[in-house]
C-alpha positions as CSV (number, residue, x, y, z in Angstrom):
1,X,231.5,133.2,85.3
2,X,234.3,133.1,83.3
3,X,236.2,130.0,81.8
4,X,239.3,128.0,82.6
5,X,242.3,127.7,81.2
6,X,242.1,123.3,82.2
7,X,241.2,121.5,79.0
8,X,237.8,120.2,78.9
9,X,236.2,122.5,81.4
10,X,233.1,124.1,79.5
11,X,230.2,125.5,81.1
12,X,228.3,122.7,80.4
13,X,230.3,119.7,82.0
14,X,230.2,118.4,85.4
15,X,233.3,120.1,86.4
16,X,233.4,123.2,85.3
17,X,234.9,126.1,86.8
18,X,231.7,127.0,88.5
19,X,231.6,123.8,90.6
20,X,235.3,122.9,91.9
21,X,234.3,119.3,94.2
22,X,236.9,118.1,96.7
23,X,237.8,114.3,96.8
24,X,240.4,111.8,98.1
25,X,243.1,110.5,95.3
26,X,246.5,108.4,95.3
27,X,248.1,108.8,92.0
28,X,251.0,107.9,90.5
29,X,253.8,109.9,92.0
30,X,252.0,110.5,95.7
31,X,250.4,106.8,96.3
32,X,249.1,108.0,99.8
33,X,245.5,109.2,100.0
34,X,245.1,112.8,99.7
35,X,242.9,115.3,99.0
36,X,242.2,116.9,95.3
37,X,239.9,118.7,92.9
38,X,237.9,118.1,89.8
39,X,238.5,120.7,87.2
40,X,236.9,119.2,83.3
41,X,238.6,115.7,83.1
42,X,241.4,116.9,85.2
43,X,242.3,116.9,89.0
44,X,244.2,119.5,90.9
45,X,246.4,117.9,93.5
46,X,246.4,119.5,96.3
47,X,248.8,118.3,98.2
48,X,251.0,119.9,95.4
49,X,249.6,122.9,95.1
50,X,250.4,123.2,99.0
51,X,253.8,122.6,98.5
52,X,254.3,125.8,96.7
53,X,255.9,128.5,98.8
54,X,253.3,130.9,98.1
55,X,250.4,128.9,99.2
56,X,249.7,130.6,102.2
57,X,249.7,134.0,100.9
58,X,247.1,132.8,98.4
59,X,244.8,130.9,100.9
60,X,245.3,133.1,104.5
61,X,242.5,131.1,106.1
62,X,244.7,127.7,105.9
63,X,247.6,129.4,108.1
64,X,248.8,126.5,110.5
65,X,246.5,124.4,108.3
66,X,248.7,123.8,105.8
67,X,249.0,120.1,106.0
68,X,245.3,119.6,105.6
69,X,245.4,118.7,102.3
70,X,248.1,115.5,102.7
71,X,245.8,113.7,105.1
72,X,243.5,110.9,103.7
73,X,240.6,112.2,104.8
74,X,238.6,116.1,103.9
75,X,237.1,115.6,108.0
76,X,240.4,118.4,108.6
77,X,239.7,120.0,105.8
78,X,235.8,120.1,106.7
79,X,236.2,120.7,109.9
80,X,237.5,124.3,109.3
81,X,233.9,125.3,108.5
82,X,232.2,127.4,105.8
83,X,233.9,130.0,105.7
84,X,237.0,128.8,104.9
85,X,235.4,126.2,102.2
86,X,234.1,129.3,100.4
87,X,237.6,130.5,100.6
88,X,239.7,127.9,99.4
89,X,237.0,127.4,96.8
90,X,237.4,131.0,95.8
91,X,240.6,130.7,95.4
92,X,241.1,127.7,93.6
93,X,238.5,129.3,91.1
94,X,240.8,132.1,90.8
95,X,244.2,130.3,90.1
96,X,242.2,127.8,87.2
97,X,240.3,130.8,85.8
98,X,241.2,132.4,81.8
99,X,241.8,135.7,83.6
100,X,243.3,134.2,86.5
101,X,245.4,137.3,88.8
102,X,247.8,134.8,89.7
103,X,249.2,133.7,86.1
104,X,252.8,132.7,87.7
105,X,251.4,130.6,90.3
106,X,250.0,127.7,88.4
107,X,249.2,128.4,84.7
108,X,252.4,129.5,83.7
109,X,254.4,127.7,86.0
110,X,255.1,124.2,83.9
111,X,256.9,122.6,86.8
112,X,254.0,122.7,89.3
113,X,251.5,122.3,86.4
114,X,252.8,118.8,85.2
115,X,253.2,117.8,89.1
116,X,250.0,119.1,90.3
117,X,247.4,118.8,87.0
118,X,246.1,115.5,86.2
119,X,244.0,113.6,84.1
120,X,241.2,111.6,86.4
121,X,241.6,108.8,84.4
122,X,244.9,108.6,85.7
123,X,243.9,108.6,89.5
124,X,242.6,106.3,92.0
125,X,239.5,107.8,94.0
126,X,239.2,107.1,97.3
127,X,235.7,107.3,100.2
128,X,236.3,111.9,100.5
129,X,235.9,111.1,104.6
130,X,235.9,109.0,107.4
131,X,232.5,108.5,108.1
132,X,231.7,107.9,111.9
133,X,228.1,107.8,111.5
134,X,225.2,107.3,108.5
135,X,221.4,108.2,109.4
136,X,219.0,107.3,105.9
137,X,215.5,109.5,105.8
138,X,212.5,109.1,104.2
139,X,212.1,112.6,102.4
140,X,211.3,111.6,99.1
141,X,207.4,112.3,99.3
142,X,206.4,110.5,96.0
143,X,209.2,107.4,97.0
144,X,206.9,107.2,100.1
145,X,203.6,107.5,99.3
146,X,204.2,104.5,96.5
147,X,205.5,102.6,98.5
148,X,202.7,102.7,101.2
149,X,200.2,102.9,98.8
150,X,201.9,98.9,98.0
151,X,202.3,97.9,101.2
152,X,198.7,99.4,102.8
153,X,196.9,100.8,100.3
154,X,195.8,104.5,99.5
155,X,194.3,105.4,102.2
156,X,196.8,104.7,105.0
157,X,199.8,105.0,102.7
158,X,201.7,107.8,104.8
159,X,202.3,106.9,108.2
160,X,200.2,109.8,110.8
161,X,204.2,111.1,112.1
162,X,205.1,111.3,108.3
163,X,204.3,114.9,107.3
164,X,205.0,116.0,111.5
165,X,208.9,114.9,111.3
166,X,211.5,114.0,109.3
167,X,211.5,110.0,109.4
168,X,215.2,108.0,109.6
169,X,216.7,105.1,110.7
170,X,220.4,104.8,112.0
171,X,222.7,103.1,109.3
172,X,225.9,100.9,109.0
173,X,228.6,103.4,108.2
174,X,231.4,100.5,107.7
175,X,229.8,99.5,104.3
176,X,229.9,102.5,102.3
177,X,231.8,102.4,99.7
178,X,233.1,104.8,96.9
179,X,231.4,104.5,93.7
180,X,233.6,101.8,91.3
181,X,233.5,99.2,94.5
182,X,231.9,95.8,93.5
183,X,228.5,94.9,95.4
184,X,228.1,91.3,96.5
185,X,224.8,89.9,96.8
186,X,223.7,89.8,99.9
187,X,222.4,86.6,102.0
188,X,219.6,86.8,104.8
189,X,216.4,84.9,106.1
190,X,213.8,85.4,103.1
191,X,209.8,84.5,103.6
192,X,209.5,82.6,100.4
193,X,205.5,81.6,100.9
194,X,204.1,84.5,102.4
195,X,201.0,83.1,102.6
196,X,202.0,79.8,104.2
197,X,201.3,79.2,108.0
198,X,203.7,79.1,110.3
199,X,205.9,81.5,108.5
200,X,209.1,79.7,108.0
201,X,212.1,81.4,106.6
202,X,214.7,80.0,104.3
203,X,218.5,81.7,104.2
204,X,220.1,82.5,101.3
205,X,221.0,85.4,98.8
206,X,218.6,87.7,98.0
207,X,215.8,87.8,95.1
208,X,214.6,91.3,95.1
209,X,217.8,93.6,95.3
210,X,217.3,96.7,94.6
211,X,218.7,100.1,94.3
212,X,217.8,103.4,95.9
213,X,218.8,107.0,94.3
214,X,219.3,109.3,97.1
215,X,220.8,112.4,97.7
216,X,223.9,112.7,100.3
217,X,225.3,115.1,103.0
218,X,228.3,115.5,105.0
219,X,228.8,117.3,108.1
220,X,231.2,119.6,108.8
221,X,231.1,121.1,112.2
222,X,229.7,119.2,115.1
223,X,227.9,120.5,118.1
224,X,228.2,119.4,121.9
225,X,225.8,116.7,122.9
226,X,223.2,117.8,125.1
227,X,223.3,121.1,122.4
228,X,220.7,121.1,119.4
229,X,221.5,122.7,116.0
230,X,218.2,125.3,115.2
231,X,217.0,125.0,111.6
232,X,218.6,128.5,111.0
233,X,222.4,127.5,112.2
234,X,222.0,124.2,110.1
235,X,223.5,125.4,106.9
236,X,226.9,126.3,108.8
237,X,226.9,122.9,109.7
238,X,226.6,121.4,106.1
239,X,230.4,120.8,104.1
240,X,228.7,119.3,101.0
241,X,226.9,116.8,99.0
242,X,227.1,113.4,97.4
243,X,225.2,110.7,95.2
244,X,224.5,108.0,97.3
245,X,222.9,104.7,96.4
246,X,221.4,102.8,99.1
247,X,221.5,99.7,98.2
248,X,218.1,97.0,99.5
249,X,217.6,93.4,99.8
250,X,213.9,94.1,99.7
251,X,213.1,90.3,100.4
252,X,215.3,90.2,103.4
253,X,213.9,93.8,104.8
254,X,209.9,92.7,104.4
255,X,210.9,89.6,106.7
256,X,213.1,91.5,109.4
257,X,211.7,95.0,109.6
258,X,209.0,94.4,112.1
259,X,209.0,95.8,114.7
260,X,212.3,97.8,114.5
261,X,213.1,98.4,111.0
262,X,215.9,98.0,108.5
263,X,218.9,95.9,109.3
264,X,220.5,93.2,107.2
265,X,218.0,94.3,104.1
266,X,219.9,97.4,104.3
267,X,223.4,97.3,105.8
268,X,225.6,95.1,103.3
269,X,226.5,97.9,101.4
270,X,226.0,101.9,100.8
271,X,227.8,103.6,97.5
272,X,228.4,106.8,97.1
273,X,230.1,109.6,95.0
274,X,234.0,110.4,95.1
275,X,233.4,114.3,94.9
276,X,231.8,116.2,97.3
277,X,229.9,119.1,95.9
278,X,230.3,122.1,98.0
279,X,227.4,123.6,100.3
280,X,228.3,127.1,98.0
281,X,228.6,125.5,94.6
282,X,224.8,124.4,94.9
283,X,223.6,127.8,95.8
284,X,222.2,128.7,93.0
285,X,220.2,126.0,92.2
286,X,217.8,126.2,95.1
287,X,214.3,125.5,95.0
288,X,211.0,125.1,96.7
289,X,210.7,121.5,97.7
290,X,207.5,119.6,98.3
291,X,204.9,121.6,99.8
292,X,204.0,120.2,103.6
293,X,200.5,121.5,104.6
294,X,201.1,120.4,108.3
295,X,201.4,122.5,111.3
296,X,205.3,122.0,112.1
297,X,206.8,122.6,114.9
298,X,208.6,125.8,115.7
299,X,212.1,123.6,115.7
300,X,211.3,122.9,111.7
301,X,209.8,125.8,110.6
302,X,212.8,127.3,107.9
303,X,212.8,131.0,107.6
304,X,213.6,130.4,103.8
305,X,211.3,128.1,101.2
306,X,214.3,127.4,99.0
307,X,215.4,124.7,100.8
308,X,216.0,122.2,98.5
309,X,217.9,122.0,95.3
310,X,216.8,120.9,91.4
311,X,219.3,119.0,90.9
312,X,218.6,116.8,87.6
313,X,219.4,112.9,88.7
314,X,219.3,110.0,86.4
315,X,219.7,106.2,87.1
316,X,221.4,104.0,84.5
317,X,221.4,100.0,84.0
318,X,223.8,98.4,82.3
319,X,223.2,94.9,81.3
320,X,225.7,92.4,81.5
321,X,226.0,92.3,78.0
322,X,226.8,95.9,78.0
323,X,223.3,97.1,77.3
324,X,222.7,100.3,79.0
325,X,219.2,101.8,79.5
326,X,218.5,105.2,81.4
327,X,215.0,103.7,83.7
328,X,214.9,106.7,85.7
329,X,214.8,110.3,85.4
330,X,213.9,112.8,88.3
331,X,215.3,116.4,90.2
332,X,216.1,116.0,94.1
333,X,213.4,119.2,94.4
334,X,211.4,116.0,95.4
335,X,211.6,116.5,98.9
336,X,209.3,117.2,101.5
337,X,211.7,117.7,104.6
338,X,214.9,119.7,103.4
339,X,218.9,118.7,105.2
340,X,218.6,121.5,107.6
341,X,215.3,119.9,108.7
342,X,216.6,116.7,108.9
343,X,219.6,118.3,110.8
344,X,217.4,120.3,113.1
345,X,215.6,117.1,113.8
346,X,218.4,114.5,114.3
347,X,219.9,116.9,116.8
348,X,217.0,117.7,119.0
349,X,217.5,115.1,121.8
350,X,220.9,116.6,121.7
351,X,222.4,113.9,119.7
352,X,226.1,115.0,118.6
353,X,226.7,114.8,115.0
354,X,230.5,115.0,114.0
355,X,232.4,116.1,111.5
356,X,232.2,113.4,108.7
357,X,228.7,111.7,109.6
358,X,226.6,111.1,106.3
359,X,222.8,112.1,106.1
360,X,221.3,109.9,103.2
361,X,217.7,111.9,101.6
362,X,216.0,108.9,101.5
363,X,214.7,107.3,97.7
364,X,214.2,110.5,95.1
365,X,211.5,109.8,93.0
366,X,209.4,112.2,91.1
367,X,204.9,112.1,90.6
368,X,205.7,110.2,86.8
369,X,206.3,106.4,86.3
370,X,209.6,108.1,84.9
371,X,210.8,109.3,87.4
372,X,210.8,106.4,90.2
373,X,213.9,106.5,92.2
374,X,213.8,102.4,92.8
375,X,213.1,99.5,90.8
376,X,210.8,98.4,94.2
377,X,208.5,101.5,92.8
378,X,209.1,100.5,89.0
379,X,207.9,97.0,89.2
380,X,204.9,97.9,91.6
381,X,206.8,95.4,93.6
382,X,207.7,92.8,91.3
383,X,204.4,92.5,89.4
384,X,205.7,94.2,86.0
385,X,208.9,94.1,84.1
386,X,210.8,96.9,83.5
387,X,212.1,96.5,79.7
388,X,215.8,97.6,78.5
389,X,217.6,98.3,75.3
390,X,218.6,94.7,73.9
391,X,215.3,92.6,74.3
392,X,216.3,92.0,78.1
393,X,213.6,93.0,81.4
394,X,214.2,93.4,85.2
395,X,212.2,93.6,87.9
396,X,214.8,93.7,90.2
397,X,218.9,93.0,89.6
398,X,220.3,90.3,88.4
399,X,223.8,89.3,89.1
400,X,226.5,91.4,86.6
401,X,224.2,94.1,86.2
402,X,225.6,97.8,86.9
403,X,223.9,100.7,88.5
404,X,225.3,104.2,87.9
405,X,223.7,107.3,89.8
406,X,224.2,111.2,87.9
407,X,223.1,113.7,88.9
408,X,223.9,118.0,87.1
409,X,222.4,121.1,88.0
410,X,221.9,123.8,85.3
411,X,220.9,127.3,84.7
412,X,221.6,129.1,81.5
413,X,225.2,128.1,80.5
414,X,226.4,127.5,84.2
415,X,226.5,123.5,85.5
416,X,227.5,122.1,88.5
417,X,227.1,118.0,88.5
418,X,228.6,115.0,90.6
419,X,229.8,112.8,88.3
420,X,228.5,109.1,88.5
421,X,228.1,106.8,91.2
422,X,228.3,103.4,90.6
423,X,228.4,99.9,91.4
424,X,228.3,96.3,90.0
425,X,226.6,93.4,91.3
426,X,228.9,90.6,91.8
């Protein structure tokens, strides 16, 4: 692929010319929400870029669309379907491009350039769409199995559905938040003496909060309840992908989540990337995910085995002091059920998904100590410390601390990545 003319926009970087995310921005000149891109350490506005009078000639598939790109959300915008993403994406590559056709339109054009062209620095990002509904699987096979191997030991550690369907739980959509937002600590009823009888509870905030690195996915287009989506229609259903860090009260969850599962362990808050990556930016980075030896049914079976991306994600903690310490390094190929999967599955009753609901991966974590996707995992519970740069330890986080989610895809000189995802424990 060729380069861009945008500063700061090599091969290499997050948002090079080969990935082109969409977000929500205010800046300084246009203070309402509205939709952008990220181009190297720049954004393209889109709302300006819309306002020029050749817009429409340049992107036919947004005729009597044209406003899309003013309104605070990308649900219009996704809503459109793939075909038009691949479009506009197409396009935008095009105008931002060294050998762009269309030289007059943006590059050379000063006036729209210093209106539409902006540093990111210089912008406030905002949640990319209104998020009706958030399911959370279980996908990460390794996540899993060390977790039950904790909790029940090796032989029972995977549940008997666990290989057979795509485990989730429904989440609390009003508490995710883009990445930058401040995380309080959560409070809830917490078994301090689990060996004491009665079990009492006490209230109060949590001891053992965690974080989870996950791998997020918006909808696009919904379907008509009553209607499944087949595994082979699921990708047309897809707009694009996010980091998402689930954040867990792991003391609160072990007391509540008998017999229905996660509640107030899990719904104070949710943080996830400002940019969605397009469905078509990650195509060439698929993969083979983790192999599943069971019989599935014919609603899961995928008529392709790349399935899954390698996308390279890292989790960062930075200390209070300002001490930061990469304790985890894995790829999302970690998967044993794939987002069409989960699609296929979530849909079967004929639940209607909408434009806008979130699918959360479940915890990424790879087969090395490495590569464990929460600190639950790294601590085998609590039992060992995890050491970081500046003679400090954790076994879970302590208040002040900051968690930052990346995540880059690479092959040869081309890179598509997400830039980070973040949050601070207040």
């Amino acid at each position: 692929m060729a380069g861009s003319w945008v500063p700061d926009t090599a091969q290499g970087s997050d948002f090079s010319l080969a990935n082109i995310p969409f977000g929500i921005v205010s800046t300084a000149t246009a203070q309402a929400p509205h939709a952008a891109v990220a181009i190297g350490a720049s954004i393209l506005d889109l709302e300006a870029l819309a306002s020029h009078p050749r817009f429409s000639e340049l992107f036919p598939s947004l005729a009597g669309h044209e406003t899309v790109f003013s309104q605070p959300t990308l649900n219009g915008f996704a809503a459109l379907g793939r075909a038009v993403h691949r479009e506009v994406r197409n396009g935008i590559q095009d105008l931002l491009s060294d050998d762009t056709p269309h030289p007059e339109f943006l590059r050379d054009n000063e006036e729209l350039r210093k209106k539409a062209l902006l540093p990111q620095k210089n912008v406030k990002m905002h949640l990319p769409m209104q998020i009706g509904d958030y399911t959370d699987f279980y996908a990460g096979y390794h996540h899993a199995y060390a977790v039950g191997v904790m909790f029940r030991g090796p032989q029972n550690a995977l549940q008997p559905n666990y290989s057979h369907l795509p485990v989730g739980y429904h989440g609390r959509s009003s508490s995710i938040v883009v990445s930058g937002t401040p995380i309080n600590r959560p409070v809830g009823q917490i078994l301090l003496d689990p060996t004491a009888e009665p079990k009492q509870p006490s209230t109060g905030p949590s001891r053992r909060l965690d974080i989870e690195l996950e791998l997020g996915c918006f909808i696009s287009r919904p379907n008509e309840m009553g209607k499944a989506i087949k595994i082979d229609e699921a990708e047309d259903h897809i707009f694009g992908y996010v980091l998402l860090n689930d954040w867990s009260a792991r003391d609160i969850q072990t007391w509540e989540y008998v017999p229905l599962g996660p509640f107030n362990g899990k719904n104070f808050a949710t943080t996830i990337s400002p940019w969605v990556v397009l469905a078509d930016a990650l195509e060439p980075f698929r993969t083979v995910g983790i192999e599943n030896k069971t019989q599935l049914q014919d609603y899961l079976k995928d008529s392709r085995a790349d399935s899954v991306f390698d996308i390279r994600l890292e989790v960062d903690l930075t200390t209070p002091e300002g001490d930061t310490t990469t304790i985890s390094s894995t790829s999302s190929k970690n998967l044993m059920w794939s987002f069409p999967q989960m699609i296929a599955h979530h849909s079967l009753g004929g639940c209607p998904m909408r434009t806008g609901d979130l699918l959360g991966s479940g915890t990424i974590s790879g087969p090395e100590p490495s590569e464990r996707g929460s600190l639950l995992e790294m601590s085998e519970g609590g039992k060992k410390e995890i050491f970081l740069y500046g003679m400090d330890a954790r076994k879970f986080l302590k208040d002040g601390d900051t968690v930052t989610l990346r995540g880059i895809c690479r092959k040869g000189d081309m890179a598509v990545g997400f830039g980070s995802c973040t949050g601070r424990i207040l």
